[in-house]
Structure formats: C-alpha cells, structure tokens
N, C-alpha and C positions, 0 to 999 in steps of 0.2 A: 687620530685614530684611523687608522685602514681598514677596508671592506672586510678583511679574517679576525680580527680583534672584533669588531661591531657584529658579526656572528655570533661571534666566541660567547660575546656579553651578553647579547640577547638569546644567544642560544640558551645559556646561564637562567636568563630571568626566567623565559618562558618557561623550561620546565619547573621551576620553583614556583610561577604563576599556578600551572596546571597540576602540581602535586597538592599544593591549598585549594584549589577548586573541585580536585575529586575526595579531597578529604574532608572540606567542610559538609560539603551534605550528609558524609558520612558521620559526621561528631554530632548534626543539629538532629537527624533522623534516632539515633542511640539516643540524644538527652527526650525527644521528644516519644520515644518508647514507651506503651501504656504498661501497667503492671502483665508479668506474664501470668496469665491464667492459672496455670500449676499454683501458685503460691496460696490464693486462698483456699481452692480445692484440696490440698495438701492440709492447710491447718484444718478447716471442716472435718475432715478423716482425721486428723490426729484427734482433735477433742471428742470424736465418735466413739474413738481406738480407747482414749481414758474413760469414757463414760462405759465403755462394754467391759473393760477391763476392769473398771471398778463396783459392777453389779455380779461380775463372776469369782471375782478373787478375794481373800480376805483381805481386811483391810490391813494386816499386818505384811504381809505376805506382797500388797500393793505398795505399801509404803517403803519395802527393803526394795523390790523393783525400779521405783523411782528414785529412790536415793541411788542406786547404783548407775541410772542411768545420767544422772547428776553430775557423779564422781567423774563416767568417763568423761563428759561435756567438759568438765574442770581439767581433764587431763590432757585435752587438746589444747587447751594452753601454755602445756608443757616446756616451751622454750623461754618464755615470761615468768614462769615459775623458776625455774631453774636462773636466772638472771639475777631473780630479787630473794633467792633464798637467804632467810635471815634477816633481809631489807624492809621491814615493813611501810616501810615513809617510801621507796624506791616503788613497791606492791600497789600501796594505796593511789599514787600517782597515775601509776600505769592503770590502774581501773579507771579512773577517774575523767584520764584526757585521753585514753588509746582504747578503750576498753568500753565497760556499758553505760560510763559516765555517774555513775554509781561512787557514792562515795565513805570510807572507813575511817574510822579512831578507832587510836587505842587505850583504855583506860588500863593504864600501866599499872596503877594499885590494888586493882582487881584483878587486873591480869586478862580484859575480857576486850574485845575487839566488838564495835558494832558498824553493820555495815547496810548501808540506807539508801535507796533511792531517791532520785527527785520524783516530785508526785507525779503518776503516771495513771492512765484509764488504764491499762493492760497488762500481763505477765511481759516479763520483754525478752523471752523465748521466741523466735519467729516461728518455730509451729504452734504457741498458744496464741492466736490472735481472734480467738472467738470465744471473749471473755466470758459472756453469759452460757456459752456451752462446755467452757474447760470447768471439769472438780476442783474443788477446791484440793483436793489428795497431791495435784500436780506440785503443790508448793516443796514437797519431798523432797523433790528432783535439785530444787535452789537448796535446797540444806544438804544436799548429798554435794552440789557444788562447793558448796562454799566450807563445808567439811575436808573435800579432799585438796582444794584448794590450797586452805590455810595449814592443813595437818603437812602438805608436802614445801607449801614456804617456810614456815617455822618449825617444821621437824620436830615434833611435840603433837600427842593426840591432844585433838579437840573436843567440844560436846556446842555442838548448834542450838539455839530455840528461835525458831518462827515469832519476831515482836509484830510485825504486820503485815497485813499482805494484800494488794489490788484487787485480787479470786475473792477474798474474806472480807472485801470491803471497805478495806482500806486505802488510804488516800498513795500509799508507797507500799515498798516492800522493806522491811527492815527484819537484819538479822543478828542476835547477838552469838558470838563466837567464847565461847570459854575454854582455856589455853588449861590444859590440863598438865601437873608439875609433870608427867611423864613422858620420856620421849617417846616417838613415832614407832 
C-alpha cells in the first residue's frame, strides 16, 4: 500500500469514525428524553374539556359528539381500512400486531364480531390518561371507532354495545359489534 491509498483508507475510516461519534450521543440523548411536558398537561385539559362538556351538554347530544369524534379517529386509519376491506382475519391481525394490540372474533353464526383488549389500568386513547378524571361518557368515542371502523371494512351497517370498559371498571375494554343484514 502507498502513502495515497493509506490516506484514501483512513481518510475512509475516519470519517465513518467521526459520523458514529456525532451521532451516537445523538441516538443515547433522544432514547434518554424525559417525557415532553405537553403530553400529560394535554390529557389533564382533555379530561377537564369532557368533564365541562359533560355537566353543560345533554347527555345525548354528548354522546353523538363523542361518537363522531370516534368515527373520525377510525377514519384516520383509512389506508388499513381500505387494504382489509372485506378481510376480516387480514383486519383483526393488523389491530392486533400493528395496531392497539387489541384483539377480534368473529362469531360467524350470530353474525357478531367482539373486540377486547388486554387488561389494561386506562382508556388507550393518549389524550385519556387521567383515568380517574376522564367520564365515563368518553367510552362513546371507542363505539363511534369501532362503528365506523367495521361499518367501512365490511360495508354493512353495524350496531355497537360497550361489553366492558377500564372508565367503568372494568379490568379491559371490550366491544361487541353486530353486522347488520344491510349494506353501508
């Protein structure tokens, strides 16, 4: 090897040296990042925003609110939806392992889908994380999800009912889904 080659190679290294040494503090300082401030101050005000919203509004009137606010949350999904339209075994997966880990069946002879979490302390909403201060009314919002959800995968209106819920007490949230004979 000659003096320009032995450059060439170490010129090589070092910068490869020096591009992992300004980026490892960069990687260890990001994993070592305390939670950002915003995040619980954000849920606080949201479960504030349901408790003020739910001593002013009727409770019907609160409940179509949440549900719709549900629907859109389901509708961000949008691309997942559209992938497994018709797919239910394709759907349940992706909730399952990409999703909120959350998991569905369907009882095919009933025609009724239910869909259950693993047991959890909390809504698993990130603006509900202030269990003891979110309504229980917030549960709408999951049946407005899981309404627009399924009614836009399976193209057939649905009818939702709240079987348990973390807010109510419950050890999960589970929902059962009934597949109505008519389309969407």
């Amino acid at each position: 090897m000659d003096r320009k080659e032995f450059l060439r190679t170490c010129t090589g290294g070092l910068c490869a040296c020096a591009a992992a040494c300004v980026a490892a503090p960069a990687i260890t300082a990001e994993a070592a990042k305390p939670e950002d401030w915003r995040v619980p101050f954000v849920k606080e005000r949201y479960a504030k925003l349901l408790q003020v919203l739910s001593n002013r509004m009727g409770e019907e009137e609160l409940t179509a609110t949440l549900h719709e606010v549900g629907g859109y949350c389901a509708g961000t999904f949008g691309a997942a939806l559209e992938k497994y339209r018709g797919d239910f075994d394709g759907f349940a997966e992706f909730i399952r392992n990409d999703g909120s880990g959350d998991f569905a069946t369907y009882d095919r002879e009933r025609n009724v889908i239910t869909a259950s979490s693993n047991e959890r302390t909390d809504c698993i909403c990130p603006l509900n994380g202030v269990a003891q201060k979110t309504p229980t009314v917030v549960c709408n919002c999951g049946m407005g999800w899981h309404q627009y959800a399924w009614k836009t995968l399976l193209q057939k209106n649905v009818r939702v009912e709240l079987k348990e819920s973390v807010l109510r007490g419950g050890k999960r949230c589970t929902f059962e889904i009934h597949i109505l004979d008519e389309p969407a």
